[in-house]
Structures are given as structure tokens and as C-alpha cells.
C-alpha positions as CSV (number, residue, x, y, z in Angstrom):
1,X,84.8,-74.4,-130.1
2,X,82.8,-74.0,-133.5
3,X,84.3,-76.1,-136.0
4,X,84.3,-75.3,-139.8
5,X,84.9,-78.9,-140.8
6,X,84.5,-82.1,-139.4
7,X,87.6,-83.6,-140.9
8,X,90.6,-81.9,-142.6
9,X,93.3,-84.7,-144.4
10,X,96.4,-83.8,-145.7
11,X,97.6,-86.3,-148.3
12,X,98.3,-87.9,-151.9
13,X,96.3,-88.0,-155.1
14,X,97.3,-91.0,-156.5
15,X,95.7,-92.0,-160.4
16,X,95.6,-96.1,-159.6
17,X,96.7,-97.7,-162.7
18,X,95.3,-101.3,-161.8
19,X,96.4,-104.7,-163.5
20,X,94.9,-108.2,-161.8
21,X,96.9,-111.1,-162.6
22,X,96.4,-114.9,-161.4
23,X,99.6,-114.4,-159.6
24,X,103.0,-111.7,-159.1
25,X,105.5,-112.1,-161.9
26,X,108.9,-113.7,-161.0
27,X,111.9,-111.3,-161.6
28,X,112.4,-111.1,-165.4
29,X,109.1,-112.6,-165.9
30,X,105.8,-111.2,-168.3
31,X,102.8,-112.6,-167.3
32,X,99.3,-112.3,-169.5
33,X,97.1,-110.2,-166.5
34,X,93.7,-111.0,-166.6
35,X,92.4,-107.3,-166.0
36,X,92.6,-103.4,-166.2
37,X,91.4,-100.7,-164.7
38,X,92.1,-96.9,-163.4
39,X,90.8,-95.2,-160.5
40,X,91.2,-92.3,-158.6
41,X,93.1,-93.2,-155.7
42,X,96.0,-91.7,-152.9
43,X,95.5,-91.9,-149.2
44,X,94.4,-88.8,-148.6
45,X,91.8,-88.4,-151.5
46,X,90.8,-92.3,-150.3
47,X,90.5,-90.8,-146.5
48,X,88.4,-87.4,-147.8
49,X,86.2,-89.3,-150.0
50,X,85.2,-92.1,-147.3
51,X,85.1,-89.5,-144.6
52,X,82.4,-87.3,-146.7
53,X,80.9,-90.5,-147.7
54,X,80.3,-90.8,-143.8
55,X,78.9,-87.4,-143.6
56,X,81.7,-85.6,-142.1
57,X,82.3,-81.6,-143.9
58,X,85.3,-82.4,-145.0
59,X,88.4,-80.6,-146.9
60,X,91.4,-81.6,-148.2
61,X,95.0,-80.4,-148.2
62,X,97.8,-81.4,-151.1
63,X,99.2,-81.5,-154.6
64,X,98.1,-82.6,-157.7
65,X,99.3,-81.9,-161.4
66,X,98.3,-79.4,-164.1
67,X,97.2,-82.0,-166.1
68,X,93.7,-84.4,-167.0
69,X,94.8,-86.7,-163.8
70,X,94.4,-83.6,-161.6
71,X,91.4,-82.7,-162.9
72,X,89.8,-85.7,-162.8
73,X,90.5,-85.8,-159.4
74,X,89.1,-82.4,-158.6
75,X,85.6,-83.4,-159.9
76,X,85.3,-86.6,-157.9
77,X,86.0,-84.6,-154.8
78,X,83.9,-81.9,-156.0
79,X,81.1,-85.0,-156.7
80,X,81.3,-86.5,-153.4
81,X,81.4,-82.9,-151.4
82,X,85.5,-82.7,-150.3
83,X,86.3,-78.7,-150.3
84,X,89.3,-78.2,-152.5
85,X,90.1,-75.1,-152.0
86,X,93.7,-75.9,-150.3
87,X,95.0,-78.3,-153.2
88,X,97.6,-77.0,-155.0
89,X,98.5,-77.5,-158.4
90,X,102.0,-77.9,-159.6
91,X,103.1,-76.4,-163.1
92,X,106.0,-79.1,-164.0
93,X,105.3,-82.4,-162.1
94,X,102.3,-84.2,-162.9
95,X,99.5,-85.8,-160.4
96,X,100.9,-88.8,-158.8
97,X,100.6,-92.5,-160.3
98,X,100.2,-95.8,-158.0
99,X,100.6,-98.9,-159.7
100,X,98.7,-102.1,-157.9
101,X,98.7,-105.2,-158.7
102,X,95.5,-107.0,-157.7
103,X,95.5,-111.6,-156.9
104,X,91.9,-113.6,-157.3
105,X,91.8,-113.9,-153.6
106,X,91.7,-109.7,-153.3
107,X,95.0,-109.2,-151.8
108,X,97.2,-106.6,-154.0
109,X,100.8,-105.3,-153.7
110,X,101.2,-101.6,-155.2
111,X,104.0,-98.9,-156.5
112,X,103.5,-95.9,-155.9
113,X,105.3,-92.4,-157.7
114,X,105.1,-89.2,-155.7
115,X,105.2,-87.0,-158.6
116,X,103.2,-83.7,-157.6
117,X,102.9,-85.1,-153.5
118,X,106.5,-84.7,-153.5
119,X,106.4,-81.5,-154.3
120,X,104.4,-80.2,-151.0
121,X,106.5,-78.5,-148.0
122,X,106.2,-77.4,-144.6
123,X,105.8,-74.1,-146.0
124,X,103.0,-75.0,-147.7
125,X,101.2,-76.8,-144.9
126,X,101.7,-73.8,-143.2
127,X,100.2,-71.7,-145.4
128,X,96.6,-73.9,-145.0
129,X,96.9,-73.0,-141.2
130,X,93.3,-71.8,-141.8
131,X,92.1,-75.5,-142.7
132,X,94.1,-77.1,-140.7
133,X,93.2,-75.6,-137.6
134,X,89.8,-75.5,-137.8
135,X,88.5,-79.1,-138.6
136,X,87.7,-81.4,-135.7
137,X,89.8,-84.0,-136.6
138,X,93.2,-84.2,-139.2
139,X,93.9,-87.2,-140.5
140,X,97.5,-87.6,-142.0
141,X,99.5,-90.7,-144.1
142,X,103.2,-90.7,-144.9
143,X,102.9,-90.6,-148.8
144,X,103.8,-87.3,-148.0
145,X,107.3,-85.6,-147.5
146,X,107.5,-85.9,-143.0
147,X,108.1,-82.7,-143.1
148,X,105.0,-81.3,-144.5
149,X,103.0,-84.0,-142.4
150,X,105.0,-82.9,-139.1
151,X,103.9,-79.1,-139.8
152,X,100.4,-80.1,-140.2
153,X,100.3,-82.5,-137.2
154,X,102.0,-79.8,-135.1
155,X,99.7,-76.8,-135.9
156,X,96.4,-78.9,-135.7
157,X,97.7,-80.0,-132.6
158,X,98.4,-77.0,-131.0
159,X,94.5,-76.2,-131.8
160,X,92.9,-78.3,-129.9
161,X,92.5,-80.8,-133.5
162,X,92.4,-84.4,-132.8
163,X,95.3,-85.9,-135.1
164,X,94.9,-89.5,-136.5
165,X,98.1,-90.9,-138.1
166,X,98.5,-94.0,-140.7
167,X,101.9,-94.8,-141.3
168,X,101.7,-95.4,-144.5
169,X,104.0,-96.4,-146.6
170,X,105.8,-97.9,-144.0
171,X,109.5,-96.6,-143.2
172,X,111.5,-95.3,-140.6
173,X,109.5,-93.1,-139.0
174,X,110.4,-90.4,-136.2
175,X,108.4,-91.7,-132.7
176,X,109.3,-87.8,-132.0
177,X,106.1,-87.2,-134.3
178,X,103.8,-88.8,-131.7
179,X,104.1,-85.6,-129.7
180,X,101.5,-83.8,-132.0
181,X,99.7,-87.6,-132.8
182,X,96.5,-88.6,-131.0
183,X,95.8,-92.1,-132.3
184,X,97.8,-93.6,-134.5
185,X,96.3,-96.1,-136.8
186,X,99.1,-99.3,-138.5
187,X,98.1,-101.9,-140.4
188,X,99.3,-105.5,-139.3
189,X,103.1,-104.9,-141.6
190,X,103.1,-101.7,-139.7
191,X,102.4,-102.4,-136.9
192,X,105.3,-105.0,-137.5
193,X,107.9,-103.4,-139.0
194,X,107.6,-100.4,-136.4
195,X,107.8,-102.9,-133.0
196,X,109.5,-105.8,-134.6
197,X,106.9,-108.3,-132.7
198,X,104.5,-110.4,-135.0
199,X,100.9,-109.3,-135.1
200,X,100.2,-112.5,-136.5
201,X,100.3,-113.8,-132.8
202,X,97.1,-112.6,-131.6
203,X,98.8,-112.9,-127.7
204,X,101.3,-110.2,-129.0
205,X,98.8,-107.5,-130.2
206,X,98.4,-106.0,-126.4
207,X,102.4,-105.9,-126.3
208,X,102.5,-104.4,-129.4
209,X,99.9,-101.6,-129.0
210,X,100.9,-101.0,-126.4
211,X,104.7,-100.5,-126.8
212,X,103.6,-98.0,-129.8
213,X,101.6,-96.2,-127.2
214,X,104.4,-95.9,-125.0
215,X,106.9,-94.5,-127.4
216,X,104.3,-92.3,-129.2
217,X,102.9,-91.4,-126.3
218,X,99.6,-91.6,-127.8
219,X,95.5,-91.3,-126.8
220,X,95.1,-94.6,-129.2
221,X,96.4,-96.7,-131.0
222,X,94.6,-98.8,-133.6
223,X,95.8,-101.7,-135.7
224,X,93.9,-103.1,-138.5
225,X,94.2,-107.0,-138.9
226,X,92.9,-107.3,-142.6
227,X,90.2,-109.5,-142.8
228,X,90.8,-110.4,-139.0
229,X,89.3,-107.0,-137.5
230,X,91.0,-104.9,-135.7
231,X,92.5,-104.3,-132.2
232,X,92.2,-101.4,-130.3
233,X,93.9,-99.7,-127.1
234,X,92.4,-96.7,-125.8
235,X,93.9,-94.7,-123.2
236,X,91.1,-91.5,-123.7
237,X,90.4,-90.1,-120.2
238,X,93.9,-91.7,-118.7
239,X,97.2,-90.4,-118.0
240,X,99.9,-92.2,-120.4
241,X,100.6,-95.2,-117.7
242,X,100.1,-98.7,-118.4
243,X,96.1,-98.4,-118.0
244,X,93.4,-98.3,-120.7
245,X,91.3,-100.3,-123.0
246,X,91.8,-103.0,-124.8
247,X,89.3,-104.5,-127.1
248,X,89.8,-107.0,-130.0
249,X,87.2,-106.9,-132.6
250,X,86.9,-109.6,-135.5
251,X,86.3,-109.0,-139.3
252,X,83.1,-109.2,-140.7
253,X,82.2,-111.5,-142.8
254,X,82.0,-109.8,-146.5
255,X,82.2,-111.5,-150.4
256,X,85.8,-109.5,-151.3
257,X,86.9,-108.5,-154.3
258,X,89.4,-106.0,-153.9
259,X,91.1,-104.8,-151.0
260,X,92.8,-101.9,-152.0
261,X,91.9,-98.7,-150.2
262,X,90.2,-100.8,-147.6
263,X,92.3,-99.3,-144.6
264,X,91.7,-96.0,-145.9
265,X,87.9,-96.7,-145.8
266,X,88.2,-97.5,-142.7
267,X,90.3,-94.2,-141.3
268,X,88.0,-91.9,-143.4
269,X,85.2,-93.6,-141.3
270,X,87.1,-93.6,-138.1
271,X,87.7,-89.6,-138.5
272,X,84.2,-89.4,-139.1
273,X,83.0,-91.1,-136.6
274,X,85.4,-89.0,-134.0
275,X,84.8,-86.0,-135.0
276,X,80.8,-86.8,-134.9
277,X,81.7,-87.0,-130.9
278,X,81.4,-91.0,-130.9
279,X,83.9,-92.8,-128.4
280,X,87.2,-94.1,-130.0
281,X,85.8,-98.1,-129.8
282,X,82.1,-97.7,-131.2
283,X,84.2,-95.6,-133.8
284,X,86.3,-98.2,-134.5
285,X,83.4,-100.4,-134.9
286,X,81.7,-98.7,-137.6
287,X,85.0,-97.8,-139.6
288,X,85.4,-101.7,-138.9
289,X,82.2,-102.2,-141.0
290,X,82.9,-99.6,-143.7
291,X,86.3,-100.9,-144.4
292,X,84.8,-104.1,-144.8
293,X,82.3,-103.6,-147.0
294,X,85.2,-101.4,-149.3
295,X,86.8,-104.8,-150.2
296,X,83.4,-106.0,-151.6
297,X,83.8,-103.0,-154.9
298,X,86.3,-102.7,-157.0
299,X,88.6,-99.9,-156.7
300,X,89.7,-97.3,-153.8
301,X,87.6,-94.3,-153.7
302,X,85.0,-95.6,-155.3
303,X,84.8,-98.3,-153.1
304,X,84.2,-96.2,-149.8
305,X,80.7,-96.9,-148.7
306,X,78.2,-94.9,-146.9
307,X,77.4,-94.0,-143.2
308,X,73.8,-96.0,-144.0
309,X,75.3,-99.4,-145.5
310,X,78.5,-99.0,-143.1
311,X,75.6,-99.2,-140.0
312,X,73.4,-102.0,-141.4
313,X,76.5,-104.1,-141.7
314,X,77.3,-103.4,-138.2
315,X,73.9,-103.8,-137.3
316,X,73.3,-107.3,-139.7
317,X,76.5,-109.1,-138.6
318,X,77.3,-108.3,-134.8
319,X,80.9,-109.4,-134.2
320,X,81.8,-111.5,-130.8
321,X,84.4,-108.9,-129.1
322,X,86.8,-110.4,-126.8
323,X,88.1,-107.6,-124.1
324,X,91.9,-108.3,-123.2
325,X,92.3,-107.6,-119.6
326,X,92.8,-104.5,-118.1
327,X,96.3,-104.0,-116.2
328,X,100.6,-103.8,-116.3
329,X,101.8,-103.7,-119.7
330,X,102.7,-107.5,-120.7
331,X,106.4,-108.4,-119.9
């Protein structure tokens, strides 16, 4: 089937108000910060923005306010190739507004407020069937109301659409939505806070990915480790049984500065990469690169790198892949 894009994501405009500080204040506490910035951020404009970067035709469903915020962020997309043409703009609710905090080490905590992306409804979604259904892959966070990320899972699945889901912020979350989810794609904490097994015991990360596939019932899942890399279980080509792939691949080894909008960096990449035709691993591999060399530049967007300096990293620093083995689910 002809494709009109590569990748379609439905998700948040955030404006990233960003303060760094030596440390997080204790409660009732003003500390001196030692930096500001703001950036265009949100995980879907993050997503859109690193998936064009990658060279993926790519479009972008959501909200945004009728104000200098929204604009702004309709002339980076517009700079970096993302079709707009499905954002809506809200008359009384303004773009949204994340707040992060960033530590010397990189690491940063962040508020978020919906503002505009609360505002978007199955109806909506529905309405950007066109989009939707005609992309290769969708790629969907949870800064959205479930709803409207439920509709658009369901319709691009029902296409034929491969569906990637991060989710992001992590909540309770439906496993009822893995019916229209191909790979899902949770960070370490969610990974965590969805199992309730520790990711930071690298034995557990086959128990845990594979539990998630079970009760998604999903093609992939995918959980990013931070600076540790990333583990992958691919069931592609299997029935859902205990069978598949399992691959752990380390972090590379990058000089970083910031970290926010790394993991979206590296799902831009990743839907690029799929809908490109490469395998779920070697895609993983190079979104393992990109989201790597996102922490090395400030900022989330901005920070997305190119398909070019995504492959020389990969190609420059080869990471030693252990394979986990093959067989029964771990008991």
C-alpha cells in the first residue's frame, strides 16, 4: 500500500520553560538557579521533529493555542518539514507550558500543563482519519487525553498502520489499549511503575518485557535504560507465545548535557527507522544512537540530531550486544 507519510504523531506542544539549578529545592525552599532557557518542546512535536530530522515525511496531529507560543511552534515544524495541516488551534486555552528543571549531571525532573492538549477529543482524532490512516507508522504519548490517543491508535490500526506507544507521563494506563498497539516503548520508571519489577536489575528486564508483552499483547516492546541503552524484545514474525527476541544493547558513550527529550529522540528515530522498512533491532540501534547524541545539546527539539550524525555514531562507537536467550518466559 502507497503511503502518504512515513510517520504520523499525535501529541503535545509543550513551550519548555527551562531553569538549571545545582540541585531540586527542598519543600518551602528558593534556591538561586544557575540558568534559563525556553524551547519548543511536547512529545509529539519532540517525536515529529526528530522523525523528519531522520528523513521520515512526516505530519503531525494536536492542539496548540491562538497565541505567540503556537506560532512559534508552527514555524519550527514548518522549518524542519513536519506537515501541519491537522493542528488545531484553540480560541480560549493557550499552547501548553512544561516546566523542567535541569541538575549539572543532565538529569532533569519536569511539570507539565495541558492547556490547549487537553483540549483534543476522540472526535477530533477522528476527524484526521485522513492522516492517520495513511502514514506508515503512528507514533502516540499519553500527554494526551486516552481517549483521543485510543481513537487514533484504533483507526491507524485498523489500516494496516504500525502503532508505537510511549507511556508517557506515566499513570494508570488501560492494557486494553495494547489491542490497537504494535510496540510499545517505556522508559526504565515505566517500565517500573507498569510491572512493579525493578529495571534496575538487569536479570529482570526479560521478565519485565516480557510480562508487558503478554498483557499488551504486543509485536515489541522496547525499554530505554537512560544512559544504560536499551533492551529490546521482539516477537515480529511470531505468534504471541513465549518466543522472540531478546537483545540488550548498552549506551553509547556521549559528553551530556541535557537529557530532556532524549527518549523522544530516540522514538522519532525509531518510527523512522520502521517505517523506512528496517527490522525492529537495527531500528532500535540507530534511535539508540540518535537519542544519545540528543543529550549532548541543550534543549528537546532542538536537540534531535540527524539521520547522518545518528549513523556515524553508530558506526564510530559499536556497542558489545549481549543476546538474552531465546525460550519460556522467566518464572
Amino acid at each position: 500500500m502507497n503511503r502518504r507519510y512515513d510517520v504520523c504523531v499525535l501529541g503535545s506542544f509543550m513551550k519548555d520553560l527551562v531553569a538549571s539549578a545545582e540541585r531540586r529545592p527542598l519543600p518551602g525552599e528558593t534556591l538561586h538557579g544557575t540558568g534559563f532557557a525556553e524551547f519548543l518542546g511536547g512529545k509529539g512535536v519532540n517525536q515529529a521533529i526528530a522523525a523528519a530530522r531522520m528523513g521520515a515525511r512526516t505530519a503531525i496531529v494536536g492542539t496548540i493555542g491562538e497565541d505567540r507560543y503556537g506560532e512559534e511552534f508552527l514555524e519550527l515544524l514548518k522549518t524542519d518539514g513536519v506537515d501541519t495541516d491537522w493542528v488545531v488551534r484553540h480560541p480560549e486555552l493557550g499552547t501548553g507550558v512544561g516546566l523542567p528543571l535541569v541538575l549539572p549531571d543532565g538529569s532533569n525532573s519536569i511539570i507539565i500543563v495541558s492547556r490547549a492538549n487537553s483540549a483534543i477529543t476522540a472526535t477530533d482524532v477522528e476527524d484526521a482519519a485522513e492522516v492517520l490512516t495513511s502514514s506508515a507508522v503512528l507514533s502516540v504519548q499519553l500527554e494526551l487525553p486516552v481517549e483521543a490517543s485510543r481513537a487514533a491508535l484504533r483507526l491507524a490500526s485498523a489500516a494496516g498502520v504500525t502503532t508505537i506507544l510511549t507511556p508517557a507521563p506515566v499513570g494508570p494506563v488501560d492494557p486494553s489499549l495494547g489491542a490497537y498497539v504494535d510496540i510499545l516503548v517505556p522508559n526504565e520508571v515505566e517500565a517500573a511503575a507498569l510491572t512493579g519489577l525493578d529495571c534496575d536489575d538487569e536479570s529482570q528486564l526479560p521478565k519485565i518485557a516480557r510480562k508487558l508483552a503478554d498483557e499488551w499483547d504486543l509485536r515489541g516492546c522496547v525499554i530505554t535504560l537512560g544512559g544504560r541503552g536499551v533492551f529490546v524484545l521482539d516477537r515480529s514474525g511470531t505468534s504471541n507465545s513465549n518466543g522472540g527476541e531478546e537483545i540488550r544493547i548498552p549506551g553509547h558513550t556521549v559528553a551530556t548535557v541535557d537529557t530532556v527529550g532524549a527518549g523522544d529522540a530516540f522514538c522519532g528515530s525509531l518510527a523512522a527507522s520502521l517505517a523506512s522498512g528496517a527490522a525492529l533491532a537495527d531500528a532500535v540501534r540507530l534511535a539508540n544512537a540518535a537519542g544519545a547524541l540528543s543529550t549532548t545539546v541543550n534543549g528537546a527539539a532542538a536537540s534531535a540530531p540527524d539521520r547522518a550524525a545518528a549513523q556515524a555514531l553508530l558506526d564510530a562507537d559499536p556497542v558489545d550486544e549481549s543476546p538474552f536467550p531465546v525460550g519460556p518466559a522467566p518464572a
